[in-house]
C-alpha positions as CSV (number, residue, x, y, z in Angstrom):
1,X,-20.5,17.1,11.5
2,X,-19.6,21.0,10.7
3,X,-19.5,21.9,7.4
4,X,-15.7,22.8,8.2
5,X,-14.6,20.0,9.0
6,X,-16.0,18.3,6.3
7,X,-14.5,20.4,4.2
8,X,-11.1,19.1,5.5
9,X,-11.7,16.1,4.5
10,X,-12.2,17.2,0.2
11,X,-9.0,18.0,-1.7
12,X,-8.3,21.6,-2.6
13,X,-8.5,21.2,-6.4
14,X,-10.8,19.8,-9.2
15,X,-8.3,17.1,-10.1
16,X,-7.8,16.4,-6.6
17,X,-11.4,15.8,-6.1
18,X,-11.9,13.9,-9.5
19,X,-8.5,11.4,-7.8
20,X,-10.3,11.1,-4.9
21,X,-13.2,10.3,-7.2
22,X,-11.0,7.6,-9.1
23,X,-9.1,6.2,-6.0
24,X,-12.7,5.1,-4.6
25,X,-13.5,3.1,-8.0
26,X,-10.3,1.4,-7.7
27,X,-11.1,0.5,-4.0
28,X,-14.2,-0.6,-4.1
29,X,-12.9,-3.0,-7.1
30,X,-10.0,-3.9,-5.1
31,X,-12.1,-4.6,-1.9
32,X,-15.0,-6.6,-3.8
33,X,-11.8,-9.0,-4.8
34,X,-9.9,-9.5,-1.6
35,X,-13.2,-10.4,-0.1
36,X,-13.9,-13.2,-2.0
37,X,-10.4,-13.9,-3.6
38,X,-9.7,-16.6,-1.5
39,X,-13.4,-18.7,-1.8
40,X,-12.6,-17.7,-5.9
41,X,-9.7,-19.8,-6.0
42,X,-10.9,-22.7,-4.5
43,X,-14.3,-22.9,-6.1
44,X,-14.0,-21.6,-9.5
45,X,-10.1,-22.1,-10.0
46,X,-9.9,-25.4,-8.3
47,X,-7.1,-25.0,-6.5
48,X,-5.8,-26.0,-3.0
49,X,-4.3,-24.2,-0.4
50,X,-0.8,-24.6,-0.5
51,X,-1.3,-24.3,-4.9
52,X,-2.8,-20.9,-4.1
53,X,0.3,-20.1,-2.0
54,X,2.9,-21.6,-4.1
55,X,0.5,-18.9,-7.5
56,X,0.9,-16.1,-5.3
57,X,4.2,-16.5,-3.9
58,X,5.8,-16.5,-7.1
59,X,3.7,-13.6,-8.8
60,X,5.0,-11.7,-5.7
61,X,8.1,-12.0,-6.6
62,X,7.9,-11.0,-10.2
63,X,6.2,-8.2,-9.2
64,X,9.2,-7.4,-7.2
65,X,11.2,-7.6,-10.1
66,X,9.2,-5.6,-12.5
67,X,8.5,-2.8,-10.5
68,X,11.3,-0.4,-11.2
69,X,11.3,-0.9,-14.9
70,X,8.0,0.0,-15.2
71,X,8.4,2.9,-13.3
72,X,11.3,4.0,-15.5
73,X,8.7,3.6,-18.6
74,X,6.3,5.9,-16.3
75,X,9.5,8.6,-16.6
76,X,9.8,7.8,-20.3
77,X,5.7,8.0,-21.1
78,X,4.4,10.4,-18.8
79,X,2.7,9.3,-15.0
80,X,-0.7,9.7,-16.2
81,X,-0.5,7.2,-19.2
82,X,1.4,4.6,-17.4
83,X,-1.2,4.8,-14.9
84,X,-3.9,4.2,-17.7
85,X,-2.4,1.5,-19.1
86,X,-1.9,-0.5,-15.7
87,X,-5.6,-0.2,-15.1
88,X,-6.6,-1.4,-18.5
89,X,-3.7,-4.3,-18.0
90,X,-5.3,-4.8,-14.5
91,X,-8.9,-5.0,-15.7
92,X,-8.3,-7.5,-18.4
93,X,-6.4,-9.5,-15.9
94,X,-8.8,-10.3,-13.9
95,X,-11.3,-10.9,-16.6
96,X,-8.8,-13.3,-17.8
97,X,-8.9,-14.9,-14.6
98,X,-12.3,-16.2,-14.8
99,X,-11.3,-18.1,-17.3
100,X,-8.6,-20.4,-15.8
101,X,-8.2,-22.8,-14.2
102,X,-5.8,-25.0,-12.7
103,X,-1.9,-24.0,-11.1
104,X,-0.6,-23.1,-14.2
105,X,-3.0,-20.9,-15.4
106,X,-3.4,-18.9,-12.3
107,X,-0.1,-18.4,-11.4
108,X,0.0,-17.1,-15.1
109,X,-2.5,-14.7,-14.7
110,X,-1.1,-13.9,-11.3
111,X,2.1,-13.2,-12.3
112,X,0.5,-10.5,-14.9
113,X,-1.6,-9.0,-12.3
114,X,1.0,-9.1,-9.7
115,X,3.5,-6.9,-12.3
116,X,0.7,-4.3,-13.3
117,X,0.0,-4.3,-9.5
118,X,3.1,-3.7,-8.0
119,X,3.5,-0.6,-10.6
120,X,0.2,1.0,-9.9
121,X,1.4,1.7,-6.7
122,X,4.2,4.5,-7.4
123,X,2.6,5.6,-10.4
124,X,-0.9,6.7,-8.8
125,X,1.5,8.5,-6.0
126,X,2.8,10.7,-8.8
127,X,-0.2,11.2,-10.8
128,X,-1.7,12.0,-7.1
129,X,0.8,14.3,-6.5
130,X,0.6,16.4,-9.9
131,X,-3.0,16.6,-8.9
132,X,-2.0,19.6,-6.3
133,X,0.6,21.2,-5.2
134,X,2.8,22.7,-2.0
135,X,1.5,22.0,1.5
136,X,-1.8,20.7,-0.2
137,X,-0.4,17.8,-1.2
138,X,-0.2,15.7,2.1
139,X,-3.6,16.8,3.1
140,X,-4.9,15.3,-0.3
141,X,-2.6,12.0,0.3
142,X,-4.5,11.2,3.6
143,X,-7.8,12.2,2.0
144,X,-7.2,9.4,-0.5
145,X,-5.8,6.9,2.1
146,X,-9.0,7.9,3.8
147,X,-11.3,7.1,0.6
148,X,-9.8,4.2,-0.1
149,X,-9.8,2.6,3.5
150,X,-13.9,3.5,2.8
151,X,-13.8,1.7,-0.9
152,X,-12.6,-1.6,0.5
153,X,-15.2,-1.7,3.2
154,X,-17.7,-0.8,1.1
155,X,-16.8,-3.4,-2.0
156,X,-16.4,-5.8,1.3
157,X,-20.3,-5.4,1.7
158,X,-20.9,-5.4,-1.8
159,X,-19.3,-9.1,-2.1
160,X,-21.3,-10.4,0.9
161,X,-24.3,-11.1,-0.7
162,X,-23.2,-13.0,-3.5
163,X,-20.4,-15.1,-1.5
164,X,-23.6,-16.3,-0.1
165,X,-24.8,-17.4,-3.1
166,X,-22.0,-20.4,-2.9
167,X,-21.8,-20.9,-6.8
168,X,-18.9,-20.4,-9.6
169,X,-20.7,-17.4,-11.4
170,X,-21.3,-15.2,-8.3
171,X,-17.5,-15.7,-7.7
172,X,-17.3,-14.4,-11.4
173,X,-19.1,-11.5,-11.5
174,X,-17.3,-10.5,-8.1
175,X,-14.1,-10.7,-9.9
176,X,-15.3,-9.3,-13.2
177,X,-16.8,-6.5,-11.3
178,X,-13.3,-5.8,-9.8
179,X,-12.1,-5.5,-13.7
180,X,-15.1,-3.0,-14.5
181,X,-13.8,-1.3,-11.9
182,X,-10.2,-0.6,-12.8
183,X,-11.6,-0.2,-16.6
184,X,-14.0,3.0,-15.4
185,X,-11.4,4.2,-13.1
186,X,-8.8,4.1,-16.5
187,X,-11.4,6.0,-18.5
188,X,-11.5,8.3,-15.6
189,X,-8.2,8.9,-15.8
190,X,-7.9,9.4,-19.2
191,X,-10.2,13.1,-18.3
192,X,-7.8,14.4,-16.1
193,X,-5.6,17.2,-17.4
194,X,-2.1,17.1,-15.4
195,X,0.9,18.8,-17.3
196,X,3.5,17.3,-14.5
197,X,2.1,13.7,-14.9
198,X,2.2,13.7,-18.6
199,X,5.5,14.9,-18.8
200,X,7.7,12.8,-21.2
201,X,11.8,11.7,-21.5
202,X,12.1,10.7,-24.6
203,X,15.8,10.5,-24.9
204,X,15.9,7.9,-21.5
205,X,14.9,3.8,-22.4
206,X,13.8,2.4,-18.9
207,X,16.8,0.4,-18.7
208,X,19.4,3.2,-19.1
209,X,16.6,4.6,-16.3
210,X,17.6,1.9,-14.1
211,X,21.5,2.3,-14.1
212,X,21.5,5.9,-13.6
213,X,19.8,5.2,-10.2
214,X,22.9,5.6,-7.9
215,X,21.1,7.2,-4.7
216,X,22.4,5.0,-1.7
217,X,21.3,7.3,0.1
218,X,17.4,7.1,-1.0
219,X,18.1,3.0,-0.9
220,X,18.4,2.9,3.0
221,X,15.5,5.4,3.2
222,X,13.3,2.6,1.7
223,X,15.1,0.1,3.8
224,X,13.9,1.8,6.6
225,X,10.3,2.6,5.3
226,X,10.2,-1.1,4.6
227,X,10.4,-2.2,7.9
228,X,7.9,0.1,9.3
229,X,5.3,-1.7,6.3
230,X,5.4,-4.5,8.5
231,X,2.8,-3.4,9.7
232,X,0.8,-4.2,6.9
233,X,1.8,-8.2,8.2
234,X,1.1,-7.6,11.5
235,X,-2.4,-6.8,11.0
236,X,-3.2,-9.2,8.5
237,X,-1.1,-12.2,10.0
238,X,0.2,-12.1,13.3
239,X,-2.3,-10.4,15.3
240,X,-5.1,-12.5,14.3
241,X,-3.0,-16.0,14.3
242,X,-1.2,-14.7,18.0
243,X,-4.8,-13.7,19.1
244,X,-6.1,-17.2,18.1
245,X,-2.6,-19.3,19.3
246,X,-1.3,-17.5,22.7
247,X,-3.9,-15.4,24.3
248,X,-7.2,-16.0,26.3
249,X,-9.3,-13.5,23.7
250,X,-12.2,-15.5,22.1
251,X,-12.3,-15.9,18.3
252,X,-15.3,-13.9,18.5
253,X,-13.9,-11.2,19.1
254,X,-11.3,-10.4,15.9
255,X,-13.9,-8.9,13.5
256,X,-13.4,-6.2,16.0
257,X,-9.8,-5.5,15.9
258,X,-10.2,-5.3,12.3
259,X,-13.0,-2.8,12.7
260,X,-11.1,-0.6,14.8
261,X,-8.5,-0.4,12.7
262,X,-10.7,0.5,9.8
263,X,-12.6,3.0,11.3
264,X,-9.5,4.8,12.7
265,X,-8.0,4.7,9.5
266,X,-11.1,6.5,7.9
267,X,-11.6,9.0,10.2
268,X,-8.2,9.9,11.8
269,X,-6.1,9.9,8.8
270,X,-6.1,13.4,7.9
271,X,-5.7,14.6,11.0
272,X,-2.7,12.8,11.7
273,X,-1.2,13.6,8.1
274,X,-1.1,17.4,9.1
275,X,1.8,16.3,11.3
276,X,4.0,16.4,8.2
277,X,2.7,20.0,6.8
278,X,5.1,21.6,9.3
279,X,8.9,21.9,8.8
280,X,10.6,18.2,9.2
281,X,7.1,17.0,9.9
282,X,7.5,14.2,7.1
283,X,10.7,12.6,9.0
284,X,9.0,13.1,12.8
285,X,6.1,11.3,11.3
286,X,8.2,8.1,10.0
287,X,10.1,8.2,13.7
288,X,6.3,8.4,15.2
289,X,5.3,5.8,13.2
290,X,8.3,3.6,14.5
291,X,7.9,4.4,17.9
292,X,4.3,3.6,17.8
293,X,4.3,-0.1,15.7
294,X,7.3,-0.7,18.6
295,X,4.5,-0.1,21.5
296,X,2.2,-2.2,19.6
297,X,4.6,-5.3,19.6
298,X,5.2,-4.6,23.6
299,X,1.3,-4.8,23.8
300,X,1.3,-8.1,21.8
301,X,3.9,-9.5,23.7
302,X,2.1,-8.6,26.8
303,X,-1.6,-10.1,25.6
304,X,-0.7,-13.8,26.5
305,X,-0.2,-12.9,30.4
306,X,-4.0,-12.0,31.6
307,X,-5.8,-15.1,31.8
308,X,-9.5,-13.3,31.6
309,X,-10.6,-13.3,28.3
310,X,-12.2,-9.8,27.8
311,X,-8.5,-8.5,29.7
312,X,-6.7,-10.1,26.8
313,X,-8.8,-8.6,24.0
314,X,-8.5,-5.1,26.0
315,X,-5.1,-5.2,25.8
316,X,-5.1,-6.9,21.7
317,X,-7.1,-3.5,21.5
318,X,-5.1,-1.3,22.6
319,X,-1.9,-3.1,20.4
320,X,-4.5,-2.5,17.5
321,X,-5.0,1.1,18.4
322,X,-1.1,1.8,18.7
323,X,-0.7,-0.3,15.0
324,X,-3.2,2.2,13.7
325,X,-1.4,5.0,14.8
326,X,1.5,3.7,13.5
327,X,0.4,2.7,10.2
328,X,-1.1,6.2,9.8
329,X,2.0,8.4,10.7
330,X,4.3,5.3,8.2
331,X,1.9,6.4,5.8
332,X,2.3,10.1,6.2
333,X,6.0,10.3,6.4
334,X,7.0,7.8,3.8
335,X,4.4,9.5,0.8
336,X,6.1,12.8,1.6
337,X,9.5,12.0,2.0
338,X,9.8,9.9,-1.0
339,X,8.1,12.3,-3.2
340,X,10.1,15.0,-2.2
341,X,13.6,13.2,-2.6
342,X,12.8,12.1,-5.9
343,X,14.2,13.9,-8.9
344,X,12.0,15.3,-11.1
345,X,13.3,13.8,-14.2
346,X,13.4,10.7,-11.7
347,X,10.3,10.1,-10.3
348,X,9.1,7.2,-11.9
349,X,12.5,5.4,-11.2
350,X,12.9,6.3,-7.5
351,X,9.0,5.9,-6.5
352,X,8.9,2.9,-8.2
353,X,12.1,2.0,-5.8
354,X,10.7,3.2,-2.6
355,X,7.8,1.0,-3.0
356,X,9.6,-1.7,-3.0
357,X,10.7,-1.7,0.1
358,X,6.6,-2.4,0.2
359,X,7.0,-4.9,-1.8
360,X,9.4,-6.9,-0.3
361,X,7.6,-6.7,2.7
362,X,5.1,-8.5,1.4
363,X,7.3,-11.2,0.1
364,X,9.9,-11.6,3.1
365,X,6.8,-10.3,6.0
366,X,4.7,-13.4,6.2
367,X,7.4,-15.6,6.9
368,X,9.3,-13.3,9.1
369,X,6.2,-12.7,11.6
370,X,5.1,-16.4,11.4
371,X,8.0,-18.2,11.3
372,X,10.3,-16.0,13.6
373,X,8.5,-13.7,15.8
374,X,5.5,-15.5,16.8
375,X,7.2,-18.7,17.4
376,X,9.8,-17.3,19.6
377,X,6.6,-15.9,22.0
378,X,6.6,-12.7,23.7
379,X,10.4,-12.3,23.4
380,X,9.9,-11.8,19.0
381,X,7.5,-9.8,19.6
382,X,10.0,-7.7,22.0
383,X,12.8,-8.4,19.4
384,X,10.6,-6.8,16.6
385,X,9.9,-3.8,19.0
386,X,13.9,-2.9,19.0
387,X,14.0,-3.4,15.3
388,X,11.1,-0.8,14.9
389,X,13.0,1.2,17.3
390,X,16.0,1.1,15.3
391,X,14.6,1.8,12.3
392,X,12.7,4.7,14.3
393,X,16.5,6.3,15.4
394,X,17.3,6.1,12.4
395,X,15.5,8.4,10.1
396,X,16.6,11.4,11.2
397,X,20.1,10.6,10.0
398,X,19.2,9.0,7.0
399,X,17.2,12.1,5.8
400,X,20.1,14.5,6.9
401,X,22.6,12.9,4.8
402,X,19.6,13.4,1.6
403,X,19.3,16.9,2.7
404,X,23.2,18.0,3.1
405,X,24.9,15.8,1.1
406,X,22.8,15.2,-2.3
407,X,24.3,12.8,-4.8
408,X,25.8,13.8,-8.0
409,X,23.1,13.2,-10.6
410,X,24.0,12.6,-14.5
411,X,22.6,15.9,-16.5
412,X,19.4,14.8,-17.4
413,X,17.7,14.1,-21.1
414,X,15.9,16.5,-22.6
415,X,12.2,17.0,-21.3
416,X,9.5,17.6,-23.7
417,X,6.4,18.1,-22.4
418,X,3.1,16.7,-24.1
419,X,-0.4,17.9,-23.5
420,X,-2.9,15.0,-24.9
């Protein structure tokens, strides 16, 4: 590959490189753990399947529910130490979790984890952000999308080995090496020297955060960007169980769909981000994004017609390619415009807002995709195709009306800024 466009594909600055750096610690943590999560709770938390839903279910909610008033701490604190404190939450979490066992204990635990997790989210978008500046900034975002797609493969493999082992303490050390993780990636952290993400309100409390929040207008952005996340569902749930329940394509063939979609992800991702580097290139990418997952439903809905297995999975593909795409451009466009539409004073409140939209995806997605689209056929899938249309069309309103017609804002609190 030419040393040019390699060099695409590093961040700009020494703190961007050092994020990049951190953001492929926390991956590899994160991707040792969702690779063995499930065979964890069964074997060494001794729970059943419909206990681990019932756990998680209710931890996602809390995490719904905490999000935003962590984020206003983030505001009151500084980015950067919020940040370090969730991973040092996060790390002893999971350590934690080794140690339970039973419903109560893990939803518990889970409820913890699912709080600090939910937060980590917005607050590593600002500290990322403070880590360059300008046009730089989106090039950097889809580097670290990039790394991180990597870090999950690669703590994927890492967890392989000892999920073959099929005893309690390899599932432990998988999980406790997810906590290492987060700890080294806190400690990291800790070295990074970023005035804008340690900047701290002291005369704003969280809650008082909260109520001055009063941007409708930034709401139905995130309404929007929410529904394009379901994407996130697609891929997990409802291609794989609409693969298995109304097309022709073998079994066999799935680790494939996922592949593709990893692959792209690594290497197409900054590419595609330099969409939103040009002048209303952060809204065109949310419409693209739209307009892409939309194609992807048609392709879905169209999978259960040919009747020759290898047809079916060709046209799965192609559905996975468009998702890609779509997921990609989401991406892009949501990072950009929400960091951009966020006060400065504010960021911690409104990021911590706009992920929610994430968030509830997460909570309300499953159900929606299972429940609704796939058992109404081709004809949900269709029906989810004019919702991502919608949403699509609807964009380029919604971020006129936060360009032209900004809402009134209290005066903000006094800024001091701390250097540690």
């Amino acid at each position: 590959m030419p040393r040019s466009v390699l060099r695409a594909y590093v961040p700009a600055t020494a703190n961007g490189r050092a994020f990049a750096v951190i953001s492929l610690v926390n991956a590899i943590g994160t991707g040792l753990y969702l690779a063995a999560s499930a065979v964890f709770f069964v074997r060494s938390v001794g729970l059943t399947a419909a206990e681990v839903g019932t756990g998680l279910a209710v931890s996602g909610v809390v995490g719904f529910l905490t999000t935003v008033p962590i984020g206003a701490a983030g505001d009151r604190f500084g980015a950067r130490r919020t940040l370090v404190a969730l991973q040092v939450w996060r790390a002893g979490g999971f350590a934690v979790l080794c140690l339970v066992h039973g419903l109560v204990g893990f939803t518990l635990v889970s409820c913890a984890l699912a709080a600090a997790e939910a937060a980590t989210q917005p607050m590593t978008q600002a500290v990322a952000s403070a880590t360059v500046a300008g046009t730089d900034r989106t090039r950097t975002m889809a580097i670290i999308r990039t790394v991180r797609n990597a870090g999950f493969s690669v703590g994927a493999l890492l967890a392989a080995p000892l999920l073959t082992a099929d005893s309690v303490w390899p599932y432990r050390v998988i999980v406790l090496g997810t906590a290492a993780a987060f700890l080294v990636s806190a400690l990291m952290l800790t070295r990074l020297r970023l005035d804008g993400a340690d900047t701290v309100q002291r005369k704003v409390g969280p809650l008082r955060a909260i109520r001055r929040f009063r941007d409708w207008r930034y709401g139905l952005l995130t309404v929007l960007n929410g529904v394009l996340n379901l994407h996130v569902t697609i891929l997990s749930v409802g291609l794989p169980l609409w693969a298995l329940e109304a097309t022709a394509m073998p079994a066999g063939a799935l680790p494939f769909l996922v592949l593709v979609n990893t692959l792209m992800s690594i290497v197409l991702q900054v590419p595609v981000a330099r969409i939103a580097e040009r002048e209303g290139g952060a809204a065109r990418s949310l419409c693209l994004g739209g307009v892409a997952l939309a194609l992807c439903c048609l392709a879905l809905a169209a999978a259960g017609t040919p009747g020759s297995p290898w047809a079916a999975a060709g046209v799965l593909a192609l559905g996975c390619v468009l998702l890609t795409f779509g997921e990609m451009w989401q991406a892009t466009g949501g990072w950009e415009l929400s960091y951009d539409w966020a006060p400065e004073d504010q960021k911690g409140v409104y990021l911590s807002v706009f992920s929610l939209g994430g968030t509830g995806q997460r909570i309300v997605g499953p159900a929606l995709i299972t429940s609704v689209v796939i058992a109404a056929g081709p004809a949900g899938w269709i029906g989810l195709a004019a919702a991502f249309c919608l949403a699509a069309l609807l964009v380029t309103p919604v971020t006129r009306l936060l360009r032209t017609a900004p809402p009134a804002a209290e005066p903000a609190a006094p800024v001091e800024r701390i250097h540690p």
